[in-house]
C-alpha positions as CSV (number, residue, x, y, z in Angstrom):
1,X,0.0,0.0,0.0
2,X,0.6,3.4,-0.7
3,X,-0.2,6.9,1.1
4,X,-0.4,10.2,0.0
5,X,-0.7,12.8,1.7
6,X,-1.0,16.6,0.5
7,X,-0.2,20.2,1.7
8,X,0.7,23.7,0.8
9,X,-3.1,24.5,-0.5
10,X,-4.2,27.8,0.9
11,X,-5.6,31.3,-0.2
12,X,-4.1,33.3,-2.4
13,X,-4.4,36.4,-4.8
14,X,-4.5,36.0,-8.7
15,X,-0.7,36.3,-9.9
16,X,0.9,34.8,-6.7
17,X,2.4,31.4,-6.3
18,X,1.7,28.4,-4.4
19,X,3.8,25.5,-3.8
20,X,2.1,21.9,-3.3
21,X,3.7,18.9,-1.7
22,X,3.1,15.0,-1.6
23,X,4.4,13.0,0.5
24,X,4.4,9.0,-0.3
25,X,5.3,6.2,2.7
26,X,4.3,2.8,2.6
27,X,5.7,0.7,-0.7
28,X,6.8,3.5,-2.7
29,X,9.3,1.0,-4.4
30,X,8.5,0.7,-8.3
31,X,6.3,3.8,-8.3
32,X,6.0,4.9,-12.1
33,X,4.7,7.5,-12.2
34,X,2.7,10.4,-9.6
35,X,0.6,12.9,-10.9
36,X,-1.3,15.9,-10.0
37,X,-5.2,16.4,-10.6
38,X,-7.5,19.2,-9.6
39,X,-11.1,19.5,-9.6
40,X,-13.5,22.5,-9.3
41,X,-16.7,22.5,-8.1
42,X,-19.2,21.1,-10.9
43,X,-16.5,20.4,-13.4
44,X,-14.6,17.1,-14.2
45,X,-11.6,15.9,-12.8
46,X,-8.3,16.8,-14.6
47,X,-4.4,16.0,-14.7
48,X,-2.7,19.2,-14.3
49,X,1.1,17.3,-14.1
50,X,2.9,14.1,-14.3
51,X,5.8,12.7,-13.8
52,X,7.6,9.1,-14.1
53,X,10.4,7.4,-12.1
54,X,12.6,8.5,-15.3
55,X,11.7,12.2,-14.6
56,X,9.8,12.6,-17.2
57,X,7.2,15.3,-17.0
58,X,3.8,16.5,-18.7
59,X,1.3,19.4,-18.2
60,X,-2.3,20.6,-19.0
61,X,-2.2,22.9,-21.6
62,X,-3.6,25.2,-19.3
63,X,-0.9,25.4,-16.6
64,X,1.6,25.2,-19.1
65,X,4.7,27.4,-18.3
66,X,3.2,28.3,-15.0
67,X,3.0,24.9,-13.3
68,X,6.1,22.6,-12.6
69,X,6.8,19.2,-11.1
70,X,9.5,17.9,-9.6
71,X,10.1,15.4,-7.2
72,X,12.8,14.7,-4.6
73,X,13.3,11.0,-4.3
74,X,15.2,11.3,-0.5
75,X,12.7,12.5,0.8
76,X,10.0,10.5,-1.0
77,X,8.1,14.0,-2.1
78,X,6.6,15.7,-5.4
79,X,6.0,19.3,-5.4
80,X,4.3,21.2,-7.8
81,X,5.2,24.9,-8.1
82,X,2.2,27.0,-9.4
83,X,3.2,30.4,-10.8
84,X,0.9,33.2,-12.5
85,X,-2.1,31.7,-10.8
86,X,-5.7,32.6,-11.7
87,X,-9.2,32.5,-10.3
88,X,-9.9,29.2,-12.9
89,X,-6.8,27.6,-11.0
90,X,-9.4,27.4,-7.8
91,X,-9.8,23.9,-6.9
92,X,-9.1,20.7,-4.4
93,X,-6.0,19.2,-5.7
94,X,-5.1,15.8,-5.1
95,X,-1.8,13.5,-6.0
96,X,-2.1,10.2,-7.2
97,X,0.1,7.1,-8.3
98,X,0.7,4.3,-10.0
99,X,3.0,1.5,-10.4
100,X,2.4,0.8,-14.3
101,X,4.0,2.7,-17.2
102,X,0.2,3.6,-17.8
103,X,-3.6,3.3,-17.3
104,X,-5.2,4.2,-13.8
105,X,-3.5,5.6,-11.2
106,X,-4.3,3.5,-8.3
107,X,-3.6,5.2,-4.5
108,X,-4.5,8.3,-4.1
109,X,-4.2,11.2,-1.5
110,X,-7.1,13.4,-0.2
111,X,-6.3,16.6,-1.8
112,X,-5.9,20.3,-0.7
113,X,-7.7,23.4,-1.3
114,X,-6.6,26.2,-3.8
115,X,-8.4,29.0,-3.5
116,X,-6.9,32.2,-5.7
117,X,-9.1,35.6,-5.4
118,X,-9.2,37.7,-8.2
């Protein structure tokens, strides 16, 4: 088993910058790949960032140049650094994983608020 657990969600204005972390414990051996999805209320889940044991990354078109992922394997975290933010950036995000190359992600954390005033 895996667990997730978020933080860094908060208030902030439009323009300013957040900085989400995950933290993963349990069997995080053979992880593939951990992502980043956000949902707002009434609208559909979506994958904002990824990224695989082999570092590499990918992004929603919408965060694109704003958003980045990284992840620091000592410490068993992945951040995601959220520039430029907007008010259509509000939502709960949430990190997930998965052990295969690709498909579902299977563990996931319980997300954190992002709530950007405009």
């Amino acid at each position: 088993q895996v667990q997730l657990v978020e933080s860094g969600g908060g208030l902030v204005q439009a323009g300013g910058s957040l900085r989400l972390s995950c933290a993963a414990s349990g069997s995080t051996l053979r992880l593939n790949a951990i992502g980043w999805y956000r949902q707002a209320p009434g609208k559909q889940r979506e994958l904002v960032a990824a990224i695989t044991s082999s570092g590499s990354t990918n992004y929603a078109d919408s965060v694109k140049r704003r958003f980045a992922i990284s992840r620091d394997n000592a410490k068993n975290t992945i951040y995601l650094q959220m520039n430029s933010l907007k008010a259509g950036d509000t939502a709960v995000y949430s990190c997930a994983a998965r052990r295969t190359i690709a498909g579902n992600y299977n563990y996931w954390g319980r997300g954190t608020q992002v709530t950007v005033s405009s």
